[in-house]
MIMARLO-860238 format. One record per residue (C-alpha): residue in three letters; y, x, z. Coordinates in pm, whole numbers, plus 50000, padded with zeros to 5 digits. Layout:
ALAYXZ/...
This chain:
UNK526624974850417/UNK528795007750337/UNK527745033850104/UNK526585059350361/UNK523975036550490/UNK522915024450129/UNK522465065550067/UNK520665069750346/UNK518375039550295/UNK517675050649904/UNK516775088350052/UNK514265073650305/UNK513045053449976/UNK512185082849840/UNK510375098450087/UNK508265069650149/UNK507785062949784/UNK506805102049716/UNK504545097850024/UNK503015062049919/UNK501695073549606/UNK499955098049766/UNK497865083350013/UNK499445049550051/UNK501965040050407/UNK505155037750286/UNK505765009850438/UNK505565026650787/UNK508935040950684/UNK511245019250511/UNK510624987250664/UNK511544998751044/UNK514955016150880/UNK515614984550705/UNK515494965951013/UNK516974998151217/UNK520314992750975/UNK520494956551080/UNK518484937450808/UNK517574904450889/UNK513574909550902/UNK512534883350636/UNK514894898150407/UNK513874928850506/UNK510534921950378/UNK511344912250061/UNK513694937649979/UNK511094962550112/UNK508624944649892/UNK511094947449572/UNK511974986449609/UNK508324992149729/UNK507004973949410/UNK509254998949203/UNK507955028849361/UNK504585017149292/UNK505615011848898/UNK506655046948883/UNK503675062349049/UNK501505041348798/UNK502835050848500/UNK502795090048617/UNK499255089048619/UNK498635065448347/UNK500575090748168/UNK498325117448276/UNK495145100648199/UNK493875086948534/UNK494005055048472/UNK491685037048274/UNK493925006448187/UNK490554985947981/UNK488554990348269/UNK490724977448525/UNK493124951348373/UNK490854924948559/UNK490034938548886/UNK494364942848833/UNK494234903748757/UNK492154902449038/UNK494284916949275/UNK497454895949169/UNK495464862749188/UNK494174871049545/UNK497734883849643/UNK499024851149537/UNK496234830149717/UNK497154850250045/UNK500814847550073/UNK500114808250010/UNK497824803150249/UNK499954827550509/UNK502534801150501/UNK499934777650633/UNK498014799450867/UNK499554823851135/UNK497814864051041/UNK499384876151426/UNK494844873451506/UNK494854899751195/UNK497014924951405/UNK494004930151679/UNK491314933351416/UNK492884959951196/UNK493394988051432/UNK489424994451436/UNK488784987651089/UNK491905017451027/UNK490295040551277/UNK486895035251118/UNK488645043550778/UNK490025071050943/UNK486405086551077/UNK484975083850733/UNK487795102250557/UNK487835127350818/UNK484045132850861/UNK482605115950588/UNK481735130750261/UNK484275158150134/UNK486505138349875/UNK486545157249548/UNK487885147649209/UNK484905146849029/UNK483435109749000/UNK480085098249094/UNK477455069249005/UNK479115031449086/UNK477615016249381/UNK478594984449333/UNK478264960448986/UNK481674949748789/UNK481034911949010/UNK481114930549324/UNK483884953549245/UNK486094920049154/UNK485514903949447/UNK486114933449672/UNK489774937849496/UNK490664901849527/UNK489754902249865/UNK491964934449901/UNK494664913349718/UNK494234884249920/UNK495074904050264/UNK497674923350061/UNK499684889450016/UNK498434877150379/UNK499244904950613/UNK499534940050435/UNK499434966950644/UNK496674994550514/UNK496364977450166/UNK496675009649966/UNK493865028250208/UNK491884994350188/UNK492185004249789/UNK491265038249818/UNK488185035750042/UNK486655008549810/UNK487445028649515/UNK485865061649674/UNK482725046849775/UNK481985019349579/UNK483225025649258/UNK482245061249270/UNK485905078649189/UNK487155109949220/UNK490085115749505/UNK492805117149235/UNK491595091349004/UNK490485069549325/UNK494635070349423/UNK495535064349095/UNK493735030349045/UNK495125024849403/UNK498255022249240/UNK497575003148920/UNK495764977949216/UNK498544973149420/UNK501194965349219/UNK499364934549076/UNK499584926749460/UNK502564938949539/UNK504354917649213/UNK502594883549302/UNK503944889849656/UNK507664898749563/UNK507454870949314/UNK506864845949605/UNK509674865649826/UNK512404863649523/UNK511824827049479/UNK512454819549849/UNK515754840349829/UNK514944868450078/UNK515974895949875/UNK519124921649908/UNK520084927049505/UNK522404958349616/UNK520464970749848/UNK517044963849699/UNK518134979549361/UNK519675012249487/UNK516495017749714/UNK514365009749405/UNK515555034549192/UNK515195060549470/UNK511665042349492/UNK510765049449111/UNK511945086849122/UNK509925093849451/UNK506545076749335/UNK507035101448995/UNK507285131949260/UNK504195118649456/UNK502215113249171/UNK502715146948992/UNK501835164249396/UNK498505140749370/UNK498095153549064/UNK498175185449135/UNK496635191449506/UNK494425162449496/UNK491835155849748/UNK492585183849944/UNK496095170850027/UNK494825135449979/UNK492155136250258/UNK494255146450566/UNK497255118750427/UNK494625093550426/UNK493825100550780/UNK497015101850938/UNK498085074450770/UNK495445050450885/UNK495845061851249/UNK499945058951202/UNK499575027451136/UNK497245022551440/UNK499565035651687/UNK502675012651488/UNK500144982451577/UNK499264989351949/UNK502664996452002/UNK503404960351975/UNK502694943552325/UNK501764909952170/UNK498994928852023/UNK495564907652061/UNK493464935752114/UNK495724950452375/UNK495554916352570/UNK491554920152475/UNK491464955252623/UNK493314943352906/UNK495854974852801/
């Protein structure tokens, strides 16, 4: 791969990482222009998954750094997370998630209702709705479809964190972050052993990755819920429209469409 398309790869890594730890989706970018620049889709995945994984790093320790993560309070719904991402990427090699594809498009739209008409999302947290038990279950579950399928993971996060656990917009995305790279590292764990990773490629992208998740962070930060809000909605129905566009869909054969 020449230098001009490595370049132009690490800028779109940036972008999508700046974007990602925002409101989550960055996957909607750099995984079709990994493929666009003619990389073979498995290793596309786990190259995505590496520089991804770095961009989430970054954005973590921004707002660690800024105190909106509480690291005691989370490191086991974190565990969590990791141990469910590992359970689903082991059991997707044993089960096809293609029946996941026609499901998720009305779970994403639902998400994308309640952000848009539900509650306005502040930063100031509320009571917990849901008891520590719950709130581990819930992540691993997260985790678990993380490792299995992965699309909407991050908004998955976010939603639970919002309504459940009774966060704040900012801090809500911020434990979003800490939450998916314990999923995101059991998954490129599994990827790396199997050999489906670019070094080059994956490393120049990463580093891109790590400075656009800092950028993200600090704009999360600093707009919060009033930029985090309308993110959260288009991305959910982006990634609609990405899965309805496929015409092996299961709900489009269900919908007759």
């Amino acid at each position: 791969m020449d230098i001009d398309l490595i370049a132009l790869l690490m800028l779109v890594a940036f972008g999508a990482a700046a974007l990602d730890a925002m409101a989550g989706g960055g996957g909607l970018i750099t995984l079709p222009a990994l493929l666009a620049a003619g990389v073979p889709p498995v290793v596309a995945l786990g190259t995505n998954k590496l520089q991804s994984s770095c961009g989430t790093a970054g954005a973590t320790f921004a707002f660690w750094r800024k105190g909106h993560i509480d690291l005691r309070r989370f490191a086991l719904p974190a565990l969590a997370s990791f141990g469910g991402a590992a359970a689903g990427a082991a059991l997707v090699q044993a089960i096809d998630p293609h029946f996941l594809s026609g499901v998720l498009p009305v779970l994403l739209v639902a998400m994308a209702l309640y952000f848009l008409f539900g509650p306005r999302l502040s930063d100031v947290d509320t009571h917990t709705r849901l008891a520590p038990a719950g709130l581990l279950l819930a992540v691993a579950a997260i985790g678990a479809y993380d490792g299995f399928f992965g699309p909407g993971t991050g908004s998955f996060f976010t939603l639970l964190l919002v309504t459940a656990a009774g966060m704040g917009a900012t801090r809500a995305v911020a434990h979003t972050k800490l939450l998916n790279l314990a999923s995101n590292l059991a998954g490129v764990s599994v990827l790396v052993a199997g050999g489906h990773v670019w070094w080059t490629l994956g490393l120049a992208m990463a580093l891109a990755s790590l400075a656009g998740g800092q950028v993200g962070a600090a704009l999360a930060i600093r707009f919060g819920g009033r930029a985090i809000r309308p993110l959260l909605v288009v991305i959910s129905l982006a990634l609609t429209v990405k899965l309805m566009a496929d015409p092996a869909n299961p709900l489009r054969m269900w919908l007759g469409v």
